[in-house]
ROVEX-517312 format. One record per residue (C-alpha): x, y, z; chain; residue in one letter. Coordinates in steps of 0.5 Angstrom, whole numbers. Layout:
REM residues N
{u = X v = Y w = Z unit = A code = A}
...
END
This chain:
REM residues 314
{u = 131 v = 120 w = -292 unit = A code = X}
{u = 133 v = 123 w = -286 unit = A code = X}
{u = 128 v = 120 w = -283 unit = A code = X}
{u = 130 v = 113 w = -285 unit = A code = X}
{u = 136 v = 113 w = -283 unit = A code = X}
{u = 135 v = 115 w = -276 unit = A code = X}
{u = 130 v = 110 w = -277 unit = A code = X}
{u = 136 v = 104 w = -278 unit = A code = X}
{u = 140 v = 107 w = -273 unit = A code = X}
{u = 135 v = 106 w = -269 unit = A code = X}
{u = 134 v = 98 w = -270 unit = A code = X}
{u = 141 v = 97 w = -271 unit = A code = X}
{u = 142 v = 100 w = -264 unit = A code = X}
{u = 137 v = 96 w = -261 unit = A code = X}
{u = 139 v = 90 w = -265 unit = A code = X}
{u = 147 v = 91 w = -262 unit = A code = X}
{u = 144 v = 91 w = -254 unit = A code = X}
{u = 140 v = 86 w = -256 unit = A code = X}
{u = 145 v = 81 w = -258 unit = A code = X}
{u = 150 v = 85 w = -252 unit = A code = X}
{u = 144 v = 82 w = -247 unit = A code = X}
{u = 144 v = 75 w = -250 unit = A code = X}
{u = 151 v = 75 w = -250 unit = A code = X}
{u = 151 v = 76 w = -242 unit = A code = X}
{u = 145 v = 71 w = -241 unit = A code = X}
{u = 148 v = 66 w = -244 unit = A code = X}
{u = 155 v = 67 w = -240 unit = A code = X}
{u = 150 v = 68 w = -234 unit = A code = X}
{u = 147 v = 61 w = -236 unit = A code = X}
{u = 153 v = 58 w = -238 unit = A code = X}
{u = 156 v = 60 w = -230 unit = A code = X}
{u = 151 v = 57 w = -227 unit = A code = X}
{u = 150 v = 51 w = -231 unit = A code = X}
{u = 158 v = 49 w = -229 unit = A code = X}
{u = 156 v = 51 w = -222 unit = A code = X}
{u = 152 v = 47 w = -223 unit = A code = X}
{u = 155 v = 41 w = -226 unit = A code = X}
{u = 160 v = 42 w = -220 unit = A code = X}
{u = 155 v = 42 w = -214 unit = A code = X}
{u = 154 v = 35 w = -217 unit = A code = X}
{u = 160 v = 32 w = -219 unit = A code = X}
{u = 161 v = 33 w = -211 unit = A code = X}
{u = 156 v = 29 w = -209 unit = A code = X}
{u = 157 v = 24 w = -213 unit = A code = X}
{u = 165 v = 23 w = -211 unit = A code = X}
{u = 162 v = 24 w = -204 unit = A code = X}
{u = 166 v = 31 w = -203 unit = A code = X}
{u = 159 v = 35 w = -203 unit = A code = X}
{u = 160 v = 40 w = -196 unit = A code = X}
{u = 156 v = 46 w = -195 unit = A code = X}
{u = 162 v = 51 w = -194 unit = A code = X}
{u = 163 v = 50 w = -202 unit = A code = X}
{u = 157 v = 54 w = -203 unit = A code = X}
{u = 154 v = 61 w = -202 unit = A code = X}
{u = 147 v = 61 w = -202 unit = A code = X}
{u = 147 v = 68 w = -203 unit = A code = X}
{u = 149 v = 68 w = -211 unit = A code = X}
{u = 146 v = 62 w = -212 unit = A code = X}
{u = 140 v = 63 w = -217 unit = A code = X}
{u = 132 v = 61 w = -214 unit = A code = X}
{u = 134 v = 53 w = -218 unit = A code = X}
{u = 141 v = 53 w = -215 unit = A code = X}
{u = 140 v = 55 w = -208 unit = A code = X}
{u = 133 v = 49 w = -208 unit = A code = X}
{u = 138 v = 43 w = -210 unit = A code = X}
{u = 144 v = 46 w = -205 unit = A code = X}
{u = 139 v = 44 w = -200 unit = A code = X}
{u = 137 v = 38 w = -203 unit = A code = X}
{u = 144 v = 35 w = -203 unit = A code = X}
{u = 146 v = 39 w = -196 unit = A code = X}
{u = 140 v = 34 w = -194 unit = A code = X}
{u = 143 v = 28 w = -199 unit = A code = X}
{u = 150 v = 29 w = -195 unit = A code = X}
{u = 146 v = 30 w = -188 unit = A code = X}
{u = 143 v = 22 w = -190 unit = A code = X}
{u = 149 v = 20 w = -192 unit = A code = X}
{u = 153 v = 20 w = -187 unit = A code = X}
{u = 147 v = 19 w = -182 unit = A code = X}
{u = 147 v = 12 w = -186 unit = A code = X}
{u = 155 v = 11 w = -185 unit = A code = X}
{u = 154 v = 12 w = -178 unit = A code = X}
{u = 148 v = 7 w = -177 unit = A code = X}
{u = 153 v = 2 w = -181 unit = A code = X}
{u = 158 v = 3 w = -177 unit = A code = X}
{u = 153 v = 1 w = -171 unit = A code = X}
{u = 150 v = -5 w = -174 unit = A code = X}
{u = 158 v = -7 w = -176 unit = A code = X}
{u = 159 v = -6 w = -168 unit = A code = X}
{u = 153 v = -10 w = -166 unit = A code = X}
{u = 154 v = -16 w = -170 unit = A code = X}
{u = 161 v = -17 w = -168 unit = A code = X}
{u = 158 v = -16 w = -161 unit = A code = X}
{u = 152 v = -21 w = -162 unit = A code = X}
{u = 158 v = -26 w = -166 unit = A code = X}
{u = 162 v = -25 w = -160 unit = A code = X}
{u = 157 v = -26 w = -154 unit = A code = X}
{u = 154 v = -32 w = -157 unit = A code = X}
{u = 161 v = -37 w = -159 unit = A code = X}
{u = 163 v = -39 w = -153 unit = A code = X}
{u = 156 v = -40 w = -149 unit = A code = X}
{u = 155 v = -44 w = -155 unit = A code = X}
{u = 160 v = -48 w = -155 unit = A code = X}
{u = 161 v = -49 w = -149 unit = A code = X}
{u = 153 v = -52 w = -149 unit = A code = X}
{u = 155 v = -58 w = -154 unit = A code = X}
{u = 161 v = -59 w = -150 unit = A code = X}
{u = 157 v = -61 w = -143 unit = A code = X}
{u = 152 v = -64 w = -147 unit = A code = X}
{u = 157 v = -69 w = -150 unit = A code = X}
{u = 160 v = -70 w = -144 unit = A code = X}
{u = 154 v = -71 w = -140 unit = A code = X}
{u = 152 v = -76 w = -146 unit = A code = X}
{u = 158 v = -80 w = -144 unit = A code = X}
{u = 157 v = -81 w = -136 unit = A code = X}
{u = 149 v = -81 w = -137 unit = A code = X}
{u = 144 v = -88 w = -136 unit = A code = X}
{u = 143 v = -90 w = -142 unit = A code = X}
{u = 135 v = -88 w = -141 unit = A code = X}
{u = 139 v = -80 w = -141 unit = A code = X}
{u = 144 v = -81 w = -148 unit = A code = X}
{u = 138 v = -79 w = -152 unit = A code = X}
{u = 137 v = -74 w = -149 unit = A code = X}
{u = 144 v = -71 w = -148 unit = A code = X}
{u = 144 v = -72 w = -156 unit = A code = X}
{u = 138 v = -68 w = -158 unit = A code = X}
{u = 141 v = -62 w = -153 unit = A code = X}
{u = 147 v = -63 w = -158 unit = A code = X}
{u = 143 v = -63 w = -164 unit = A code = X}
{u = 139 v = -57 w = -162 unit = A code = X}
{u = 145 v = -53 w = -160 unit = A code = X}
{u = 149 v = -54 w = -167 unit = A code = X}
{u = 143 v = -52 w = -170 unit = A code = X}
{u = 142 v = -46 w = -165 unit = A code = X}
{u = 150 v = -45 w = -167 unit = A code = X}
{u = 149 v = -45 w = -175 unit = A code = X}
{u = 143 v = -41 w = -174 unit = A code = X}
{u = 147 v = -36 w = -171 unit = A code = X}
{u = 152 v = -36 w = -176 unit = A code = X}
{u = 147 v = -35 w = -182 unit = A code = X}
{u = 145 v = -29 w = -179 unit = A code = X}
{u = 151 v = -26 w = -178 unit = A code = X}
{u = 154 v = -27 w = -186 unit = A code = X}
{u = 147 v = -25 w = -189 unit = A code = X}
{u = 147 v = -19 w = -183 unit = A code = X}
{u = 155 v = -17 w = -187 unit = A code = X}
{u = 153 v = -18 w = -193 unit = A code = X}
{u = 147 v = -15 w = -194 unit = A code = X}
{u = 151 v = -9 w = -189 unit = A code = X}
{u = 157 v = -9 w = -194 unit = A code = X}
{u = 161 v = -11 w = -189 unit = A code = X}
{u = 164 v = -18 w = -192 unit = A code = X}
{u = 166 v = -16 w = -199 unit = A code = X}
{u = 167 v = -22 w = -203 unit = A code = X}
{u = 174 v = -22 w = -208 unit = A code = X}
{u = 173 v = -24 w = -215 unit = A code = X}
{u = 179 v = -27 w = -219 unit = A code = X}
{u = 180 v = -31 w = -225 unit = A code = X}
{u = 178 v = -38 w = -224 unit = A code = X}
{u = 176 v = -44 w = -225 unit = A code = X}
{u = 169 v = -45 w = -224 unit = A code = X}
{u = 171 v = -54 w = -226 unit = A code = X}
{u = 175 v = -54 w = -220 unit = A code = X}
{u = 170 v = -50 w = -216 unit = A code = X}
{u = 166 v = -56 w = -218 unit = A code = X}
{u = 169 v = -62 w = -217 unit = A code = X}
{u = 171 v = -59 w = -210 unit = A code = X}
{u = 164 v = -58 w = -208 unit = A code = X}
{u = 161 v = -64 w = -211 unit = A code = X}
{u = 168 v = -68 w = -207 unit = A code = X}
{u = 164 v = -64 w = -201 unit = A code = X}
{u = 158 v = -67 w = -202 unit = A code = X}
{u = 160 v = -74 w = -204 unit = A code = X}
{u = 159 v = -78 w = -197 unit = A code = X}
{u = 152 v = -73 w = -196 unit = A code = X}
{u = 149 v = -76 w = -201 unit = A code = X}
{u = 152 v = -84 w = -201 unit = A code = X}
{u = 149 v = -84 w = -194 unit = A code = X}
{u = 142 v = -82 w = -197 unit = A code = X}
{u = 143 v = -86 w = -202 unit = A code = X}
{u = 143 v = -81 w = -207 unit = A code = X}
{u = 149 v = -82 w = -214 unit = A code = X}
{u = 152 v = -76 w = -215 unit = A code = X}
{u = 154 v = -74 w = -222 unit = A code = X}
{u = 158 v = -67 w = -225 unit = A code = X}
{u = 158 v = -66 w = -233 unit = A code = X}
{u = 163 v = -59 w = -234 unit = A code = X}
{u = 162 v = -57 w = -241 unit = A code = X}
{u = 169 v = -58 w = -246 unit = A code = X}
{u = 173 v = -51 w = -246 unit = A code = X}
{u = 175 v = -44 w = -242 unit = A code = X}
{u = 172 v = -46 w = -236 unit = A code = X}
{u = 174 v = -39 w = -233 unit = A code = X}
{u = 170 v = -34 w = -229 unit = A code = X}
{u = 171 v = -29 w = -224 unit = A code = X}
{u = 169 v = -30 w = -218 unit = A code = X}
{u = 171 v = -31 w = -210 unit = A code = X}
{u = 173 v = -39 w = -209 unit = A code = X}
{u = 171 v = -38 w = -202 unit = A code = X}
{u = 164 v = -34 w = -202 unit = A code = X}
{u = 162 v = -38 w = -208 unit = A code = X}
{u = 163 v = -45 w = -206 unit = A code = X}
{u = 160 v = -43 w = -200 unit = A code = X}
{u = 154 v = -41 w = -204 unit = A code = X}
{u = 154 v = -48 w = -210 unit = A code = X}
{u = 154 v = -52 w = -202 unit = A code = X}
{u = 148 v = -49 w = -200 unit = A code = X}
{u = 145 v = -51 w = -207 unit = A code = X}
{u = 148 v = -58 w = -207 unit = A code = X}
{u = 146 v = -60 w = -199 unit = A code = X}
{u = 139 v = -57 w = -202 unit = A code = X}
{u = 138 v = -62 w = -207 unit = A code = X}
{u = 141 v = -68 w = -203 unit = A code = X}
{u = 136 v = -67 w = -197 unit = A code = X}
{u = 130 v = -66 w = -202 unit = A code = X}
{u = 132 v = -72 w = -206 unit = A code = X}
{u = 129 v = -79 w = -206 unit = A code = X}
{u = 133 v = -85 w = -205 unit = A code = X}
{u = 136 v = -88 w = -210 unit = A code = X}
{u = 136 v = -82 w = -215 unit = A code = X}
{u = 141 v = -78 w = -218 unit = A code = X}
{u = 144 v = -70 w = -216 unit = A code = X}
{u = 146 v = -67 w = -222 unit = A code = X}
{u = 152 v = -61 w = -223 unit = A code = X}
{u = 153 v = -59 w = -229 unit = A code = X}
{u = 158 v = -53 w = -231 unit = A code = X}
{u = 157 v = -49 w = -239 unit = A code = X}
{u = 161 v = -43 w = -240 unit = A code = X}
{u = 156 v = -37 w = -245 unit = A code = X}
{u = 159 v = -30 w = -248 unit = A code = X}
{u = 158 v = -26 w = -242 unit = A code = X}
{u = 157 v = -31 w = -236 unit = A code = X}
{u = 159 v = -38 w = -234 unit = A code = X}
{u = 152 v = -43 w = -231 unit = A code = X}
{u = 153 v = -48 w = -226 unit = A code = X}
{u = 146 v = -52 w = -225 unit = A code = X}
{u = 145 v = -56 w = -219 unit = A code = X}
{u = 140 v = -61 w = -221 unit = A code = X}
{u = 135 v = -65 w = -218 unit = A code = X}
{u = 128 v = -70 w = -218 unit = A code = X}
{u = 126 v = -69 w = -212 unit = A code = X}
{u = 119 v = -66 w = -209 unit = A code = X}
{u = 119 v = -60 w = -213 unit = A code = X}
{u = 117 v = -53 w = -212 unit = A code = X}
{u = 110 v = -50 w = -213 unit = A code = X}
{u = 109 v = -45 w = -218 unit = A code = X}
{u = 107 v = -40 w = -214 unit = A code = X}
{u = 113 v = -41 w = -209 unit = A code = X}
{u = 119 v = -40 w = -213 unit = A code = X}
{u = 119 v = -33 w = -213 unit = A code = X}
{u = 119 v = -34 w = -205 unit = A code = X}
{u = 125 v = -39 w = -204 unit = A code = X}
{u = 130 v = -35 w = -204 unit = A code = X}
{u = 127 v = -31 w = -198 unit = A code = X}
{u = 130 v = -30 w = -192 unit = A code = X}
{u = 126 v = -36 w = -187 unit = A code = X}
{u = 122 v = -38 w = -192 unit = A code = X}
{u = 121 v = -46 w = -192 unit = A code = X}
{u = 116 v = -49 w = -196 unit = A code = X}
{u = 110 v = -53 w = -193 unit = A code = X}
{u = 112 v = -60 w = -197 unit = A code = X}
{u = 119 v = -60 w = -193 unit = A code = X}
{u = 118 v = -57 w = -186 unit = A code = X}
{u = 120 v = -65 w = -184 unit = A code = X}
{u = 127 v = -64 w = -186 unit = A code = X}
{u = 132 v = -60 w = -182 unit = A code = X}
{u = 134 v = -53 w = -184 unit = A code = X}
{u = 133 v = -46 w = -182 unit = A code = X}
{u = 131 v = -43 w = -189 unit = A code = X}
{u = 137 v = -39 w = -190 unit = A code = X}
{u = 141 v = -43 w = -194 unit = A code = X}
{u = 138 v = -40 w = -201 unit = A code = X}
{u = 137 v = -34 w = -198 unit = A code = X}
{u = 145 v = -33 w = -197 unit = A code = X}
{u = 147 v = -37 w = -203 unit = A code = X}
{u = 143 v = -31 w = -207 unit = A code = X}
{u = 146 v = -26 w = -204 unit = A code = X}
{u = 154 v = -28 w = -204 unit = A code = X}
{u = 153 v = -29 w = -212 unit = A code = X}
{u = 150 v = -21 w = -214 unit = A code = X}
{u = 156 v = -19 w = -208 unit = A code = X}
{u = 159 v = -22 w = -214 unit = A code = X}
{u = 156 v = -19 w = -220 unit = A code = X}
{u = 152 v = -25 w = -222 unit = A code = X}
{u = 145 v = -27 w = -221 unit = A code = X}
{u = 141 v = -34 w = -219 unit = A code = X}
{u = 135 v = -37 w = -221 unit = A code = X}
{u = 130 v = -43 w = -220 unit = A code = X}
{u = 126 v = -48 w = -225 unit = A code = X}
{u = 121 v = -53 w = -223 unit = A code = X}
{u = 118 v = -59 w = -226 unit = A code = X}
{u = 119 v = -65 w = -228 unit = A code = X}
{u = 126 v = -63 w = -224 unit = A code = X}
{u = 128 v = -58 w = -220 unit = A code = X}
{u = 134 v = -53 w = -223 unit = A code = X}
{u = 138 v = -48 w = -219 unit = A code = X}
{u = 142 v = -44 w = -223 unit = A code = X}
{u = 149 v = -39 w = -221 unit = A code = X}
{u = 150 v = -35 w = -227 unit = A code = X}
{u = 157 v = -31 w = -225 unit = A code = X}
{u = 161 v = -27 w = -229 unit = A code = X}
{u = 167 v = -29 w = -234 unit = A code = X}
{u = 171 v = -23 w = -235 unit = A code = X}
{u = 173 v = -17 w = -230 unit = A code = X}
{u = 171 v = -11 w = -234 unit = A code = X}
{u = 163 v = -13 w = -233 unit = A code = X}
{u = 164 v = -15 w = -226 unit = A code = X}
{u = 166 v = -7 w = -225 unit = A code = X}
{u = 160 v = -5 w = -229 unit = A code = X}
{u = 155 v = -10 w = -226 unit = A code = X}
{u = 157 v = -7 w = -219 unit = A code = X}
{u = 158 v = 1 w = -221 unit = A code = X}
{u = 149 v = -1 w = -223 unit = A code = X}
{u = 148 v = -4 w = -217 unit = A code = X}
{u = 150 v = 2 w = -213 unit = A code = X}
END
């Protein structure tokens, strides 16, 4: 009997130590989990510093994402800086290039004036080509800001119908002079979206000179603005020569022209630009052919999805 207490006694201590032993490992595991748990809200929020941290009481786990975010702050600000020097170059280059450029159209057009007649020709080309320089210029620099995050578009409630009478309003002596009707349907109801006016104008003109430049004569340039659950559509629609297949995954690249269209005037960057300020907004484009070729804005409708689309995003 006696035996069999000191028996029980035994385990029971055991048992006490035991449970005294998990008990601290589990406060222990709990400490480094909320250490844990700090380091990465720190990095997240942007704050992460080394002199935040002891290594010396981290555990083997913690000291290894310590240098892992240590390096993940290090390439962070790396990369603020290379922005800051890009922001700087392209306002350089922007500055650098406004003047001569403008000045080379205004001598060629005073040239045109006094030149022979046998010289007019060439003076205008000289135009033509320096305003095409001037717009390639200008594309580059927006594309180079957006893609930076230098131009921040600032999407507000609006009208996505005004947007588009405006725009087609733009575009109406362009496509008389081609010899194109150009039409706009706007879907009865809310019409409302949440998008910048500006950048998104800039964006639905892209696709309009577009469909304009690749439409035969006497044909018809269609825009057509229908309001869903989440986002508004805006189509641009057009008859003209239409897009390959296996070109369409590549027409919103930058420089890309299609082989059928290197006749027309253009750089390549219209689609290019036009995509990127519409997911600077949350929203997204897309591209069908067929018997007509259909160039979709998809934008936001309310403010609370503008939000969540940028928080994915980054």
């Amino acid at each position: 009997m006696d035996n069999y207490m000191i028996l029980c006694m035994a385990f029971a201590a055991a048992a006490i130590v035991l449970a005294f032993c998990m008990v601290l490992e589990r406060r222990q595991i709990h400490r480094h989990l909320n250490h844990l748990d700090r380091m990465l809200e720190t990095a997240i929020d942007g704050s992460f510093e080394e002199r935040h941290f002891d290594e010396s009481r981290l555990s083997s786990f913690e000291a290894r994402l310590y240098q892992y975010l240590s390096r993940q702050a290090g390439k962070e600000r790396e990369l603020t800086r290379e922005k800051k020097e890009i922001h700087g170059l392209i306002a350089d280059i922007s500055h650098q290039t406004k003047t001569p450029i403008a000045n080379l159209i205004l001598y060629a057009d005073l040239l045109s004036e006094q030149a022979p007649e046998e010289s007019r020709e060439l003076s205008r080309q000289i135009t033509v080509q320096a305003e095409k320089l001037q717009f390639l210029i200008t594309s580059l620099i927006k594309g180079s800001r957006l893609e930076q995050g230098i131009i921040h578009p600032a999407p507000k409630k609006c009208s996505v119908g005004e947007l588009i009478v405006r725009t087609a309003k733009e575009g109406a002596y362009l496509a008389e002079k081609k010899g194109i009707r150009l039409a706009w349907q706007i879907e009865e109801g809310t019409d409302l979206a949440w998008f910048d006016p500006k950048w998104t104008g800039e964006a639905l003109w892209n696709l309009l000179d577009n469909a304009i430049k690749y439409t035969f004569e006497g044909d018809t340039v269609l825009i057509q603005g229908r309001a869903y659950e989440l986002f508004y559509r805006i189509d641009v629609v057009d008859h003209g020569r239409g897009i390959s297949e296996e070109e369409i995954p590549k027409v919103f690249h930058r420089f890309y022209r299609s082989p059928k269209s290197r006749e027309e005037e253009g750089v390549g960057l219209g689609l290019y630009l036009a995509r990127e300020i519409i997911q600077a907004q949350g929203g997204y484009m897309k591209v069908t052919s067929g018997k007509e070729t259909v160039f979709s804005i998809f934008l936001l409708r309310r403010e609370e999805a503008f939000h969540t689309e940028l928080d994915h995003g980054a």
